[in-house]
mmCIF file as gemmi writes it, N, C-alpha and C atoms, coordinates in Angstrom:
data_model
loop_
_atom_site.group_PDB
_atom_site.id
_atom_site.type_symbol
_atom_site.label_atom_id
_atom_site.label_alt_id
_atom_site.label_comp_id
_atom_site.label_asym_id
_atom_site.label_entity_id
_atom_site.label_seq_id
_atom_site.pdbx_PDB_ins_code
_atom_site.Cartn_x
_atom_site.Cartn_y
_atom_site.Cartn_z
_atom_site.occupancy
_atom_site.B_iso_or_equiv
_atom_site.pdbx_formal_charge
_atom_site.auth_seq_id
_atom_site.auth_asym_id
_atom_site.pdbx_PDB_model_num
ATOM 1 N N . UNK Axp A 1 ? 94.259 78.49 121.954 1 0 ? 1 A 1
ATOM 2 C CA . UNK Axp A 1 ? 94.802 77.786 120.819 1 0 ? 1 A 1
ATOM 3 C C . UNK Axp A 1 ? 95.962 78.585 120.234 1 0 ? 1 A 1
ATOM 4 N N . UNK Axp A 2 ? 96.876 78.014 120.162 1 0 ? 2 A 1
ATOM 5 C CA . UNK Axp A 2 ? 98.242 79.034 119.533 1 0 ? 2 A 1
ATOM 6 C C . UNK Axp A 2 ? 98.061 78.541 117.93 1 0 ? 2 A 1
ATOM 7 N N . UNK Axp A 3 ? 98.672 79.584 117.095 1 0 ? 3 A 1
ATOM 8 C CA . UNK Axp A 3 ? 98.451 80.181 116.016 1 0 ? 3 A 1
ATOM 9 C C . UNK Axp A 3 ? 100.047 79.693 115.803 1 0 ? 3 A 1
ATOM 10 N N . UNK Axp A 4 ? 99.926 78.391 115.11 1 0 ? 4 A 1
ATOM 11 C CA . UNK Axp A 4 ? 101.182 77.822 114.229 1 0 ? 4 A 1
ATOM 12 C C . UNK Axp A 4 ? 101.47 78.3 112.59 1 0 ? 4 A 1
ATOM 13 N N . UNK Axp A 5 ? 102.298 78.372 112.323 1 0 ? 5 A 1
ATOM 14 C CA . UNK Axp A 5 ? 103.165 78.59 110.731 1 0 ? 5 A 1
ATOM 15 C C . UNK Axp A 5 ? 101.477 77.447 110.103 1 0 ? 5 A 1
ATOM 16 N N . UNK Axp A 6 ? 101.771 76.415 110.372 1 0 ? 6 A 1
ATOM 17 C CA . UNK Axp A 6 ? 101.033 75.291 109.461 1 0 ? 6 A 1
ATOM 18 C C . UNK Axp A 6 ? 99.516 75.935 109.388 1 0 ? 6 A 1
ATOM 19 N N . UNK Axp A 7 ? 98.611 76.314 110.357 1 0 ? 7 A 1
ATOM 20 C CA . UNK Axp A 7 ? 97.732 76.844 110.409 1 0 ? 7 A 1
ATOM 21 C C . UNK Axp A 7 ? 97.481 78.363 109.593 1 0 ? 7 A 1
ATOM 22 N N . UNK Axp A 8 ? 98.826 79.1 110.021 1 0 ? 8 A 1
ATOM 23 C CA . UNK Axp A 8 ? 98.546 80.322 108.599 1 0 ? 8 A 1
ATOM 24 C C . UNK Axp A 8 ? 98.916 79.876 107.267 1 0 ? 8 A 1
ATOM 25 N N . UNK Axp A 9 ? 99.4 78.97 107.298 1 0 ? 9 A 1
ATOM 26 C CA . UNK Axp A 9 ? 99.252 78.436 105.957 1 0 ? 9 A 1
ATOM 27 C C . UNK Axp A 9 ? 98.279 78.08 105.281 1 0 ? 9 A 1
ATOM 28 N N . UNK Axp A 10 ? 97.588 77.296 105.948 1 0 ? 10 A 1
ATOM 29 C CA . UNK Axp A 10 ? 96.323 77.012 105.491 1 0 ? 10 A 1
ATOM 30 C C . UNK Axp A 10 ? 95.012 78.102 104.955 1 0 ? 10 A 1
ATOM 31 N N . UNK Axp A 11 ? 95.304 79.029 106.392 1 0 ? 11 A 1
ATOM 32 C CA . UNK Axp A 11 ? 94.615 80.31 106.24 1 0 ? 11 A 1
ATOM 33 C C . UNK Axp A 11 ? 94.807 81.256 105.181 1 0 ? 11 A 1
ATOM 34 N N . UNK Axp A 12 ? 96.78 81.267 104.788 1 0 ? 12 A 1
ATOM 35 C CA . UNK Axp A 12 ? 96.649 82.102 103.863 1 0 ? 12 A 1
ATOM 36 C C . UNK Axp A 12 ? 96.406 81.538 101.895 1 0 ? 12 A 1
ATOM 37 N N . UNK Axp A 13 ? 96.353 80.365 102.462 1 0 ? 13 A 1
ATOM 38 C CA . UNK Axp A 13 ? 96.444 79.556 101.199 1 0 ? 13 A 1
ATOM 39 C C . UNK Axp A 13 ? 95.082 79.874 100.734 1 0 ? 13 A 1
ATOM 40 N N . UNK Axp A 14 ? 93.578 79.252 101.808 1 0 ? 14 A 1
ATOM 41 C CA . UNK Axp A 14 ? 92.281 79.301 101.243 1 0 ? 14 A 1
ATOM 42 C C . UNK Axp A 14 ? 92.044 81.061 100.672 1 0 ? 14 A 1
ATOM 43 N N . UNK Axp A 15 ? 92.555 81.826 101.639 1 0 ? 15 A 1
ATOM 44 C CA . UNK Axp A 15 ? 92.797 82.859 100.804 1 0 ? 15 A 1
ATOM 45 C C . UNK Axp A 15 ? 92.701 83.556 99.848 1 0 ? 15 A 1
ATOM 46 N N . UNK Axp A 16 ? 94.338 82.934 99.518 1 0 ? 16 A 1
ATOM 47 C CA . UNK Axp A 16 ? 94.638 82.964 97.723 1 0 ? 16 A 1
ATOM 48 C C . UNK Axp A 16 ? 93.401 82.727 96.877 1 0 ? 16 A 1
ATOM 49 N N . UNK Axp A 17 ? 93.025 81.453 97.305 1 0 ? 17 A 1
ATOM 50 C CA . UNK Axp A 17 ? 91.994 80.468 96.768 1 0 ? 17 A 1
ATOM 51 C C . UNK Axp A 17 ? 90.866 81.362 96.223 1 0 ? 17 A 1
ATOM 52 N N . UNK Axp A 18 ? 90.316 82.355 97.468 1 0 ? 18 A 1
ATOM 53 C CA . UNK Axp A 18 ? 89.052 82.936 97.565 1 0 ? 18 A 1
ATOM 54 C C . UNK Axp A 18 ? 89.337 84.167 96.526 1 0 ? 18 A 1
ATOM 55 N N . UNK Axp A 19 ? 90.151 84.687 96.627 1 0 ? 19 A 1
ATOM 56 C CA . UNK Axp A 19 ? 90.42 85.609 95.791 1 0 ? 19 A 1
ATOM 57 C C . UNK Axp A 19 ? 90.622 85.627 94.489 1 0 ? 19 A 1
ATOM 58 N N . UNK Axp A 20 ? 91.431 84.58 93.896 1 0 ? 20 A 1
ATOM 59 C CA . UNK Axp A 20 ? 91.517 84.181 93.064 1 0 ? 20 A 1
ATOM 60 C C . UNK Axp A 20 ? 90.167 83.539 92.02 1 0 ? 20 A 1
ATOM 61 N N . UNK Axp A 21 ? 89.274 83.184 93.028 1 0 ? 21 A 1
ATOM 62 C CA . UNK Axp A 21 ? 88.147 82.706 92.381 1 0 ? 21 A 1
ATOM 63 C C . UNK Axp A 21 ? 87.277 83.76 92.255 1 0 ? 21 A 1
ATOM 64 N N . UNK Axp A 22 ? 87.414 85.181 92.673 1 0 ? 22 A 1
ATOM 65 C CA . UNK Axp A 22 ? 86.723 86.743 93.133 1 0 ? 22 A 1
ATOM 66 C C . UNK Axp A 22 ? 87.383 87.353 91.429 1 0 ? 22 A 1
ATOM 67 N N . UNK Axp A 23 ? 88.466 87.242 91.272 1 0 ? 23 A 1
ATOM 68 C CA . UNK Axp A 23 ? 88.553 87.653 90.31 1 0 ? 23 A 1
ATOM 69 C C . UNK Axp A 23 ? 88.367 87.169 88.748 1 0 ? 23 A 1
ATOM 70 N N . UNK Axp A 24 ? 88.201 85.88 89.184 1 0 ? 24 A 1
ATOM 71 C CA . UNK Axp A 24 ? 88.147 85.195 87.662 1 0 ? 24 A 1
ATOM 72 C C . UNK Axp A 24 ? 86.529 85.791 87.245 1 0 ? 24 A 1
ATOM 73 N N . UNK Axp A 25 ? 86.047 85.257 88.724 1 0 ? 25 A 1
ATOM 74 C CA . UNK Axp A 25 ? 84.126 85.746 88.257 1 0 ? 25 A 1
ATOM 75 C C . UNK Axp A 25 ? 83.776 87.421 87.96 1 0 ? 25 A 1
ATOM 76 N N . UNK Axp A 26 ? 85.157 88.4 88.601 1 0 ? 26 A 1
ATOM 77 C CA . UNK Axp A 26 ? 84.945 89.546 87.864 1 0 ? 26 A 1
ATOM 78 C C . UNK Axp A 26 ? 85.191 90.09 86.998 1 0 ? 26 A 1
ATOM 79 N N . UNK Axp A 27 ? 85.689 89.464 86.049 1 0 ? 27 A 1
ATOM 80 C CA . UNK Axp A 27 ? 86.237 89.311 84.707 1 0 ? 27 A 1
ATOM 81 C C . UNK Axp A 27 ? 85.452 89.67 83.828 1 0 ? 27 A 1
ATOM 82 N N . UNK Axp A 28 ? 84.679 91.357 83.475 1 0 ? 28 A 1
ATOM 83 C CA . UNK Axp A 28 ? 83.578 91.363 82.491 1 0 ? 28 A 1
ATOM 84 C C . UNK Axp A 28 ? 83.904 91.585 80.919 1 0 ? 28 A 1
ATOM 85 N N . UNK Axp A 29 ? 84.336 89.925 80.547 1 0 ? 29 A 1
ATOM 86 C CA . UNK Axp A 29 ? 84.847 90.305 78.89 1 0 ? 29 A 1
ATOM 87 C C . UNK Axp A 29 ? 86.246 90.589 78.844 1 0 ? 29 A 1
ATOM 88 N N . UNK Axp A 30 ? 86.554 91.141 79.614 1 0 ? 30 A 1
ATOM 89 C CA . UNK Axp A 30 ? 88.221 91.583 79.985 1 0 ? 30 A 1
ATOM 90 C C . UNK Axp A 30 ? 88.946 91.029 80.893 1 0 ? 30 A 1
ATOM 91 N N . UNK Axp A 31 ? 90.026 90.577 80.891 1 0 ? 31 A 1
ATOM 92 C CA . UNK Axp A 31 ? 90.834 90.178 82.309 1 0 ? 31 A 1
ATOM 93 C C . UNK Axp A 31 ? 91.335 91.941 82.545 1 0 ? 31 A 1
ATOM 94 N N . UNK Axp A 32 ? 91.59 92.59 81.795 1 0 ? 32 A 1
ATOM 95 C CA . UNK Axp A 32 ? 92.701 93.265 82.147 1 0 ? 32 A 1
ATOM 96 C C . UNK Axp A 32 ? 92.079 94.978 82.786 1 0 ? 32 A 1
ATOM 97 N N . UNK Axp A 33 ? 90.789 94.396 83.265 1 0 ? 33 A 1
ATOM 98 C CA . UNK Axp A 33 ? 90.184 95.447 84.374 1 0 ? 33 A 1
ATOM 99 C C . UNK Axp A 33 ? 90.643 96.269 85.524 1 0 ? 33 A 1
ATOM 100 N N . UNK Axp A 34 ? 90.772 96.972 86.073 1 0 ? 34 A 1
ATOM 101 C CA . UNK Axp A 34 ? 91.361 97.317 87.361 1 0 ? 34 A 1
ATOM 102 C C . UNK Axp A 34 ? 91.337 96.074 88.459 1 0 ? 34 A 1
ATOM 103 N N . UNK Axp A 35 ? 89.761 96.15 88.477 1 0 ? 35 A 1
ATOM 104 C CA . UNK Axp A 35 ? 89.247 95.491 89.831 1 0 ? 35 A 1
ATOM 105 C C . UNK Axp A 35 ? 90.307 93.243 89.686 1 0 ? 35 A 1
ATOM 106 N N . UNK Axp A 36 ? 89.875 93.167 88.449 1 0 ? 36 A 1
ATOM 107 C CA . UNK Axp A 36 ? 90.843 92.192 88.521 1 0 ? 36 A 1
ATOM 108 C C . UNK Axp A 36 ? 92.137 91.998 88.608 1 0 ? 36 A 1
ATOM 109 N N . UNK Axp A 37 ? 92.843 93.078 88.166 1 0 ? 37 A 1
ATOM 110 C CA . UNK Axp A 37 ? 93.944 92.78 88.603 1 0 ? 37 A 1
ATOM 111 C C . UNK Axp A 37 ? 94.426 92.966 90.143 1 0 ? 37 A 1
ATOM 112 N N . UNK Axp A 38 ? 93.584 94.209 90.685 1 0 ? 38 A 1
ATOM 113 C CA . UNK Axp A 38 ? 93.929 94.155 92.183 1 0 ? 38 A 1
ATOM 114 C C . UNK Axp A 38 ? 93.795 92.743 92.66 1 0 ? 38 A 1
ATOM 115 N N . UNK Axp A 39 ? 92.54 92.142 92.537 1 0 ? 39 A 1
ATOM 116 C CA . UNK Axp A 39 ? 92.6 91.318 92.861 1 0 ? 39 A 1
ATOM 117 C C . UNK Axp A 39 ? 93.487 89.847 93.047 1 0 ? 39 A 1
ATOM 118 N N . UNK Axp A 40 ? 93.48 89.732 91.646 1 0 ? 40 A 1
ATOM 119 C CA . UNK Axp A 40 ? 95.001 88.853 91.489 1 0 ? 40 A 1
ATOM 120 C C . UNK Axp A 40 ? 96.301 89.408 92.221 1 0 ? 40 A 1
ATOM 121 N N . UNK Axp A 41 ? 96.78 90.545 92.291 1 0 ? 41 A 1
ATOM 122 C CA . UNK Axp A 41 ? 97.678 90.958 93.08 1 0 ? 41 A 1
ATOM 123 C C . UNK Axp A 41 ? 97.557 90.111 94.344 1 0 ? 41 A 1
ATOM 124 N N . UNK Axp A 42 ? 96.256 90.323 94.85 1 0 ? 42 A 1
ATOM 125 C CA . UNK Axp A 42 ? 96.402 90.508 96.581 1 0 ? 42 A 1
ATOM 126 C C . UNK Axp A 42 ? 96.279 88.538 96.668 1 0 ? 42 A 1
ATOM 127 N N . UNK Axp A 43 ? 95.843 88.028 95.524 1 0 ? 43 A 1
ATOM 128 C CA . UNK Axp A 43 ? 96.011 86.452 95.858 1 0 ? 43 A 1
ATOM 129 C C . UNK Axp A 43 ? 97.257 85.782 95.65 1 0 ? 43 A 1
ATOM 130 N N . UNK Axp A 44 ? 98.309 86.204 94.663 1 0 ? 44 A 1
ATOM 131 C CA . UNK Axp A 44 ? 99.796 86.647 94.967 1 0 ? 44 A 1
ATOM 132 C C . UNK Axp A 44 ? 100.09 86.941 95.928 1 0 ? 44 A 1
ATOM 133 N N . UNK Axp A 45 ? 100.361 87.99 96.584 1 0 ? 45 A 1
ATOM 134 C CA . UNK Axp A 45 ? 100.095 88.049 97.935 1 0 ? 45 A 1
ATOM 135 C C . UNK Axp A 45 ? 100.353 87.191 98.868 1 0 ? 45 A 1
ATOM 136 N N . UNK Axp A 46 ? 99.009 86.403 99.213 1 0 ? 46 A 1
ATOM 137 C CA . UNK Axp A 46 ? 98.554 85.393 99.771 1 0 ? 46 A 1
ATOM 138 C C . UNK Axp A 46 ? 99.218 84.365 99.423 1 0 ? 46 A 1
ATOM 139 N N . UNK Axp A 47 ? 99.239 83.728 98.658 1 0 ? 47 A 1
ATOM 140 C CA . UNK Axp A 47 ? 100.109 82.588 98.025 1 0 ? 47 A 1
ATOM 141 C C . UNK Axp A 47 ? 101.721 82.328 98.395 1 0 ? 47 A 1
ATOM 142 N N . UNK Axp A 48 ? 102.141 83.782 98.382 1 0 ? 48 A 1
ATOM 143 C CA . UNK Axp A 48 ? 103.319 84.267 98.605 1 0 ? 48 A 1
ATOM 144 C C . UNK Axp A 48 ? 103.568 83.947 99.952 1 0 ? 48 A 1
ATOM 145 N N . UNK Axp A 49 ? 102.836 84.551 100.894 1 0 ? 49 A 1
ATOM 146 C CA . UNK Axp A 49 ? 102.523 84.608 102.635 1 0 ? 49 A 1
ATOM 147 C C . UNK Axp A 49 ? 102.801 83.045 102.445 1 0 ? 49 A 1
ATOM 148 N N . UNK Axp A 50 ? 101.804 82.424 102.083 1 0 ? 50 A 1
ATOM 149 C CA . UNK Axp A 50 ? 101.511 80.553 102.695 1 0 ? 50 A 1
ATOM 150 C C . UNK Axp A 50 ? 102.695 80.046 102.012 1 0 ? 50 A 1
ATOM 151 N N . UNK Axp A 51 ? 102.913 80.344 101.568 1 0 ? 51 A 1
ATOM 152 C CA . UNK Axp A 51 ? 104.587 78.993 100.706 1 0 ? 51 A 1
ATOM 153 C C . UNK Axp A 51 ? 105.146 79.567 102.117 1 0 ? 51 A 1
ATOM 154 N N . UNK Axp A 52 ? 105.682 81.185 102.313 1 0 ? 52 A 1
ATOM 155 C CA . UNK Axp A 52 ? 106.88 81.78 103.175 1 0 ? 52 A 1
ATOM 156 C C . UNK Axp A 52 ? 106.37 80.97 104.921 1 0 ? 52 A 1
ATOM 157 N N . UNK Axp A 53 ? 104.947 80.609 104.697 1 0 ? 53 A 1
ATOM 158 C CA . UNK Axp A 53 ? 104.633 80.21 106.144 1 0 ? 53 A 1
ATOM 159 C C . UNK Axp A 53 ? 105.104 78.339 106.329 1 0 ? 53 A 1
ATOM 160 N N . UNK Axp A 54 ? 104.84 78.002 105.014 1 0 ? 54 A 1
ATOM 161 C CA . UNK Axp A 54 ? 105.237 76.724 104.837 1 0 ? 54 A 1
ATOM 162 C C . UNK Axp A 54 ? 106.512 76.42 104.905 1 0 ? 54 A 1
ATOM 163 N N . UNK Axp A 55 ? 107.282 76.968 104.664 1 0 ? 55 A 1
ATOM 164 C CA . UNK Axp A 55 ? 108.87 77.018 104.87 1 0 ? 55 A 1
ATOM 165 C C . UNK Axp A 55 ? 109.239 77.015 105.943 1 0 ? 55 A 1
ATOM 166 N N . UNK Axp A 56 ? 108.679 78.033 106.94 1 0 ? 56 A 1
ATOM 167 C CA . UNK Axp A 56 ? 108.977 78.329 108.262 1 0 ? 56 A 1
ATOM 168 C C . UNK Axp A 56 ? 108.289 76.915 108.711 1 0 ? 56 A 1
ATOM 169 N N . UNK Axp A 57 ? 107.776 76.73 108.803 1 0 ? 57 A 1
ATOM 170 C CA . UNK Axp A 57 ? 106.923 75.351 109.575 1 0 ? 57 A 1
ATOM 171 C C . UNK Axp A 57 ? 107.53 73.984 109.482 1 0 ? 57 A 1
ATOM 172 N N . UNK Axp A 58 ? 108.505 73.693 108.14 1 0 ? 58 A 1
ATOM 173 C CA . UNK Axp A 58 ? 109.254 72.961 107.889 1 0 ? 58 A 1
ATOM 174 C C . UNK Axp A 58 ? 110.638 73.088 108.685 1 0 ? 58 A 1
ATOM 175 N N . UNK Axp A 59 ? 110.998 74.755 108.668 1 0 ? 59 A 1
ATOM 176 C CA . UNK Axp A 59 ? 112.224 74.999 109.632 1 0 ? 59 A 1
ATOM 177 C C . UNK Axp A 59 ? 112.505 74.642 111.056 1 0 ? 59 A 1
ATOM 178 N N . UNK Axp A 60 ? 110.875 75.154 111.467 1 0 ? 60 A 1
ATOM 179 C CA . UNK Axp A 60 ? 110.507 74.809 113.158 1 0 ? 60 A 1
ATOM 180 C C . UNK Axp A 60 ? 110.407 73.148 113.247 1 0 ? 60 A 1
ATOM 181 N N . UNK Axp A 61 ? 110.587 72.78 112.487 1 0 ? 61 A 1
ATOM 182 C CA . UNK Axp A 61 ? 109.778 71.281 112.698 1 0 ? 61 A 1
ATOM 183 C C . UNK Axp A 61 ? 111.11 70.379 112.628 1 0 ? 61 A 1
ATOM 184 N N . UNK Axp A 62 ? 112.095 71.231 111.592 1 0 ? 62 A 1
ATOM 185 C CA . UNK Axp A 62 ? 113.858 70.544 111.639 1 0 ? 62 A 1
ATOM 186 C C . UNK Axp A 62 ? 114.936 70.703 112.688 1 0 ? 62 A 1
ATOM 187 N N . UNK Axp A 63 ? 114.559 72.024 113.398 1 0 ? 63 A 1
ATOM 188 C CA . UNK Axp A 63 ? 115.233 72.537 114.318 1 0 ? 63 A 1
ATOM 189 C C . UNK Axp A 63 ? 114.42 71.714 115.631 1 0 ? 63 A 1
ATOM 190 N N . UNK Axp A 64 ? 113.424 71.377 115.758 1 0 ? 64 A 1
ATOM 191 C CA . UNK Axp A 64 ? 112.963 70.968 116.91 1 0 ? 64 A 1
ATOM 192 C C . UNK Axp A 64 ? 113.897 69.367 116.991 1 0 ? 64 A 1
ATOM 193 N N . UNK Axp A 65 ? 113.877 68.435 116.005 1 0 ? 65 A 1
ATOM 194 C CA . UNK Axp A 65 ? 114.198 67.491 116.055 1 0 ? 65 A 1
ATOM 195 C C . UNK Axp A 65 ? 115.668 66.911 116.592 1 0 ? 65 A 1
């Protein structure tokens, strides 16, 4: 199975998703914890990755045509 732009997108999107939902639930009283903010970082990150993969997938998909 080859490993398309659209597919890491997806991958890096649920991601974001997972992480993002990792940090809200570690939130004790504080957002502004260590552990949460790493966290939010790295779903930034992720988010970041899947738009940049979504772009590319749109590129491959204009250039093919």
């Amino acid at each position: 199975m080859k490993t398309t732009p659209k597919m890491m997108f997806f991958i890096y999107f649920i991601l974001g998703l997972l992480f993002m939902f990792v940090a809200t639930r570690s939130s004790d009283g504080s957002i502004w914890n260590f552990t949460t903010i790493i966290l939010a970082v790295i779903a930034t990150l992720n988010f970041g990755v899947s738009l940049r993969m979504l772009i590319i997938h749109f590129k491959l998909k204009k250039k093919n045509k």
